[in-house]
C-alpha positions as CSV (number, residue, x, y, z in Angstrom):
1,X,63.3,289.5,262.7
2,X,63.5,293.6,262.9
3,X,63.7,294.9,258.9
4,X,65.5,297.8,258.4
5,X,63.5,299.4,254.9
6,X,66.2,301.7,252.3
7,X,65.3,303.9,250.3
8,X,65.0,301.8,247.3
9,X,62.3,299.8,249.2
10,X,60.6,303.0,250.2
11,X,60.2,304.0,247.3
12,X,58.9,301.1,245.6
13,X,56.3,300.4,248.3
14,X,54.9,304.2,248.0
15,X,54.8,304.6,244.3
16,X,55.9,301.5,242.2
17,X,53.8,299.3,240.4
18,X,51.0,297.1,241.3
19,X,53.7,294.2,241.0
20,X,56.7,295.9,242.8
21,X,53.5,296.8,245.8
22,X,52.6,293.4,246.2
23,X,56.1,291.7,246.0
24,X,57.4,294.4,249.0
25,X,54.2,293.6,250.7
26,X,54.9,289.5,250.8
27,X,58.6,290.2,251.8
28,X,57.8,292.1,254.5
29,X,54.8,290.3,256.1
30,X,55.3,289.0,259.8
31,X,58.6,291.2,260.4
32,X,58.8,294.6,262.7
33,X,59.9,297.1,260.3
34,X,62.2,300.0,261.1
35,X,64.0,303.0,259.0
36,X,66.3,306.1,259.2
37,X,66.5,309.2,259.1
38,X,69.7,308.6,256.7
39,X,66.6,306.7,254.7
40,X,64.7,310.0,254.9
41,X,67.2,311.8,253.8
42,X,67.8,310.2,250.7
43,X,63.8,309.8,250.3
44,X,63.7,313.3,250.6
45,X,67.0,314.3,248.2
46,X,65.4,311.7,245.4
47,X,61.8,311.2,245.2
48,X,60.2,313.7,247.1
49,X,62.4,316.6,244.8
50,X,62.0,314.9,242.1
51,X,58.1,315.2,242.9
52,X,58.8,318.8,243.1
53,X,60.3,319.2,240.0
54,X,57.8,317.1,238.2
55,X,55.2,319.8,239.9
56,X,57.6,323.0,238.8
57,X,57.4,321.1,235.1
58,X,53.7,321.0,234.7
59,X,52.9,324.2,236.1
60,X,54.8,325.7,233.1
61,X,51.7,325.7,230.9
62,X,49.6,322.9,232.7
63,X,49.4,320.8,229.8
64,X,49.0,316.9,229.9
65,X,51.8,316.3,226.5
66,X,54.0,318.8,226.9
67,X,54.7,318.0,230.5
68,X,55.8,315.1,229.2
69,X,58.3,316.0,226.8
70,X,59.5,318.3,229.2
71,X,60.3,315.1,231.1
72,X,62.2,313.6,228.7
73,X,64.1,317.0,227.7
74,X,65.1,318.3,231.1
75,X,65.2,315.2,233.3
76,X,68.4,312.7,233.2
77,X,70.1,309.9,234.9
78,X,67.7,308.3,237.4
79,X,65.6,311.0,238.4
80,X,64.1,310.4,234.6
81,X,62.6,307.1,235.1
82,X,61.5,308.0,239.0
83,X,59.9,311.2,237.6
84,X,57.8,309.3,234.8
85,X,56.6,307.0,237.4
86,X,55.4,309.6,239.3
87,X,53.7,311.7,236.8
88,X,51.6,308.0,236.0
89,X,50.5,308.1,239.5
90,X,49.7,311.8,239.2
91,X,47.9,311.0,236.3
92,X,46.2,307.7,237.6
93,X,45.1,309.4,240.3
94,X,42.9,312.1,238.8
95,X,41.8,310.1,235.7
96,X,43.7,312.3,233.9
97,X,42.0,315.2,234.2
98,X,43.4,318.6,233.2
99,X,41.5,320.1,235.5
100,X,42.5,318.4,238.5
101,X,45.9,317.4,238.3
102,X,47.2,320.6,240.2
103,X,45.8,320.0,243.2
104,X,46.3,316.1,242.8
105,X,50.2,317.7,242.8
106,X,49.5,319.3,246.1
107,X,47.7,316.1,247.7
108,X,50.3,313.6,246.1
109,X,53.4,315.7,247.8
110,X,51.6,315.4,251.4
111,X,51.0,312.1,251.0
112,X,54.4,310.8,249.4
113,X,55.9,312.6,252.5
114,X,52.9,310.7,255.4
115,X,53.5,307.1,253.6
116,X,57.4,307.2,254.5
117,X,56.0,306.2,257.7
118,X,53.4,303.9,256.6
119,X,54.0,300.5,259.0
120,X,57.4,302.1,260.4
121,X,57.3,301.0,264.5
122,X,60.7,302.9,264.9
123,X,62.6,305.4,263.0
124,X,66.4,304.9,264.1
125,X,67.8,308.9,264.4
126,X,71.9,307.6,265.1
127,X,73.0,310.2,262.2
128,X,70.8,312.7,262.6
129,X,71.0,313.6,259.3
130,X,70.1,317.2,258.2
131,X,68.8,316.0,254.6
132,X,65.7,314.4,256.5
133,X,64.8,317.9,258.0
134,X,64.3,319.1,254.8
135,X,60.6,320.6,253.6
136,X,58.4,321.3,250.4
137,X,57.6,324.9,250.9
138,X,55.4,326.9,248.4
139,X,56.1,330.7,247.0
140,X,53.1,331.9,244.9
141,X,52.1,328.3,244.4
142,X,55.6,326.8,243.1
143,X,57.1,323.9,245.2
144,X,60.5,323.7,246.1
145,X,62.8,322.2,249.1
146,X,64.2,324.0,251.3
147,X,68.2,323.3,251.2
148,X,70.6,320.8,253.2
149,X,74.5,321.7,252.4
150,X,76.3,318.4,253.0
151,X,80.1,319.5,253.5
152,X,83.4,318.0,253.6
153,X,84.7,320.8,256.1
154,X,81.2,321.7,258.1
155,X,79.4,319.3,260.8
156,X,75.9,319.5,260.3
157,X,74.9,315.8,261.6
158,X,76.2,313.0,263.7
159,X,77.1,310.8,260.6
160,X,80.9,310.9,262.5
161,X,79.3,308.9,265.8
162,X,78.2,306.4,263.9
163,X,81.4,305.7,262.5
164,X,83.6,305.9,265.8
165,X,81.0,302.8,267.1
166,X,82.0,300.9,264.1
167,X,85.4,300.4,264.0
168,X,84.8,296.6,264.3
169,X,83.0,296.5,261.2
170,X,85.2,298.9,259.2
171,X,88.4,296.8,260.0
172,X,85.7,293.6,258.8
173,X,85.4,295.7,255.3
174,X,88.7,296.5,254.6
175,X,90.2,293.3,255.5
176,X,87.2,290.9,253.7
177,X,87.5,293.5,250.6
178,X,84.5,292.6,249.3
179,X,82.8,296.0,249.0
180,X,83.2,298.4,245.5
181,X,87.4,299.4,246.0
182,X,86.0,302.9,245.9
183,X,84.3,302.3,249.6
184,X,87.7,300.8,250.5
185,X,89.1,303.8,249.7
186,X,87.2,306.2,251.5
187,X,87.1,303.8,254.4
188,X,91.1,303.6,254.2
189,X,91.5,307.5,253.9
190,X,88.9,308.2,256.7
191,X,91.0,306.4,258.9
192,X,93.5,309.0,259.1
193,X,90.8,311.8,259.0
194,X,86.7,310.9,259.7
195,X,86.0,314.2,257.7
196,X,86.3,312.0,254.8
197,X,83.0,310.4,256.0
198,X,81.5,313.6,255.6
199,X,80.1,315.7,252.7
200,X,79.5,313.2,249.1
201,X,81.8,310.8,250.6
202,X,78.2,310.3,253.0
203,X,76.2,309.9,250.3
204,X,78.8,307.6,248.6
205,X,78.5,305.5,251.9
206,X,74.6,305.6,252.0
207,X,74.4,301.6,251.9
208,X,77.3,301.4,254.7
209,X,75.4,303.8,256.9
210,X,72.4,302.4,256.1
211,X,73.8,298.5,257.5
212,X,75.8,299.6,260.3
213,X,73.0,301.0,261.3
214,X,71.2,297.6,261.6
215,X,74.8,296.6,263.4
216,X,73.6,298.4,266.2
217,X,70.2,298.2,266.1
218,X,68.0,296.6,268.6
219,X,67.3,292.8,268.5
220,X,68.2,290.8,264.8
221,X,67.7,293.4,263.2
222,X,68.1,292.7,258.4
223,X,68.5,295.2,255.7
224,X,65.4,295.0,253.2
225,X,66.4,296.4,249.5
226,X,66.0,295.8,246.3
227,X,69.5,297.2,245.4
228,X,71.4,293.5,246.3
229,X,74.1,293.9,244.0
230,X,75.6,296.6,246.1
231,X,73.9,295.6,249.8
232,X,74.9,292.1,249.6
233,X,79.0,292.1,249.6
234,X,78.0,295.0,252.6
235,X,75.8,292.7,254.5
236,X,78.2,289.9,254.0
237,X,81.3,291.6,255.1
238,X,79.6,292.9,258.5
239,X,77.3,289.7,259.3
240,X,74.2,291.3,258.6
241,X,71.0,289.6,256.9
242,X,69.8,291.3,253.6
243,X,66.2,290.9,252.6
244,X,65.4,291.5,248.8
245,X,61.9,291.6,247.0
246,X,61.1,289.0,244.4
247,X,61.0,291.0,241.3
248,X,61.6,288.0,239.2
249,X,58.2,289.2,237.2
250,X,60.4,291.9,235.7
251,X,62.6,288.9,233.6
């Protein structure tokens, strides 16, 4: 069976434990694996910035500690705990020495972006989504992405097409109602208008997109994420297969 990868799964096989590595790597043994651009998009919004402003954070005064609390003091919600994981790899990976982690910073951010496609045989481009053309691009030395403005009332991708081939598996949604009631009501509300699929309502929909995108995929063709309390009613209300890693170390 073909294996769509998400971004959760992405990220865990680039930069997660030793643990999280090796469970991703059993799951995903003896299956062609596939992604998105909708994947890279969200790699790129989530880990890869974050990366960058880990980077902007220690280039403040290059120190080891304070870098650290800086973490803690100017990074919330998820992006806390994905940015202290990276800044242990950072760290890991030159020894932790002073001296060396800037330009670790510069070889980490090339190769966070190169191991997206690490084992990929086909990268699915049905959206075309404009958050996976974004870049890391350097004034005087400081990282920072270029920007992606996802609107409501502009079309800057082919999210919409995507939609229109789905109507099968929208009317499966809304009628199972197994998905979060907040899906149902974008999916409802889109009916009437398909901007709605547009703008944060997209992101909102990243694990729709990212299943329906597997609906029409070539071959049998499974979602693989660790995220199965929101990809499983998904995957169940369209028929697909959903993969998840054993990360029953973590109990």
């Amino acid at each position: 069976m073909n294996l769509l990868l998400d971004t959760t799964i992405q990220i865990d096989r680039i930069t997660g434990s030793k643990e999280r590595k090796n469970a991703v790597a059993a799951i995903l043994q003896d299956h062609r694996l596939f992604c998105s651009t909708y994947v890279k998009g969200e790699f790129y919004s989530n880990i890869v910035n974050d990366l960058v402003t880990l980077f902007g954070l220690f280039l403040l005064d290059k120190d080891i500690g304070e870098t650290g609390k800086r973490i803690s003091e100017r990074v919330f919600g998820r992006s806390q705990a994905r940015v202290a994981k990276l800044y242990a790899n950072i760290l890991e990976m030159c020894n932790y020495k002073v001296d060396e982690i800037e330009d670790t910073f510069y070889l980490y951010i090339d190769l966070i972006q190169d191991e997206f496609m690490m084992d990929i045989e086909l990268l699915l481009n049905q959206t075309k989504c404009a958050r996976a053309q974004k870049q890391v691009r350097y004034e005087d030395g400081i990282p920072y992405m270029s920007s992606v403005h996802c609107t409501k009332d502009k079309k800057i991708c082919e999210v919409c097409k995507l939609w229109q081939q789905s109507d099968q598996q929208i009317d499966q949604m809304i009628t199972k109602r197994l998905v979060d009631h907040k899906i149902l009501e974008i999916l409802n509300k889109a009916a009437e208008d398909e901007t709605m699929y547009r703008g944060r309502n997209c992101m909102k929909l990243g694990d729709v997109i990212i299943t329906l995108e597997t609906v029409h995929c070539e071959g049998t063709t499974g979602v693989c994420s660790s995220n199965q309390k929101d990809f499983s009613p998904i995957c169940k209300s369209v028929g697909v297969e959903l993969v998840v890693p054993d990360y029953s170390w973590k109990k």
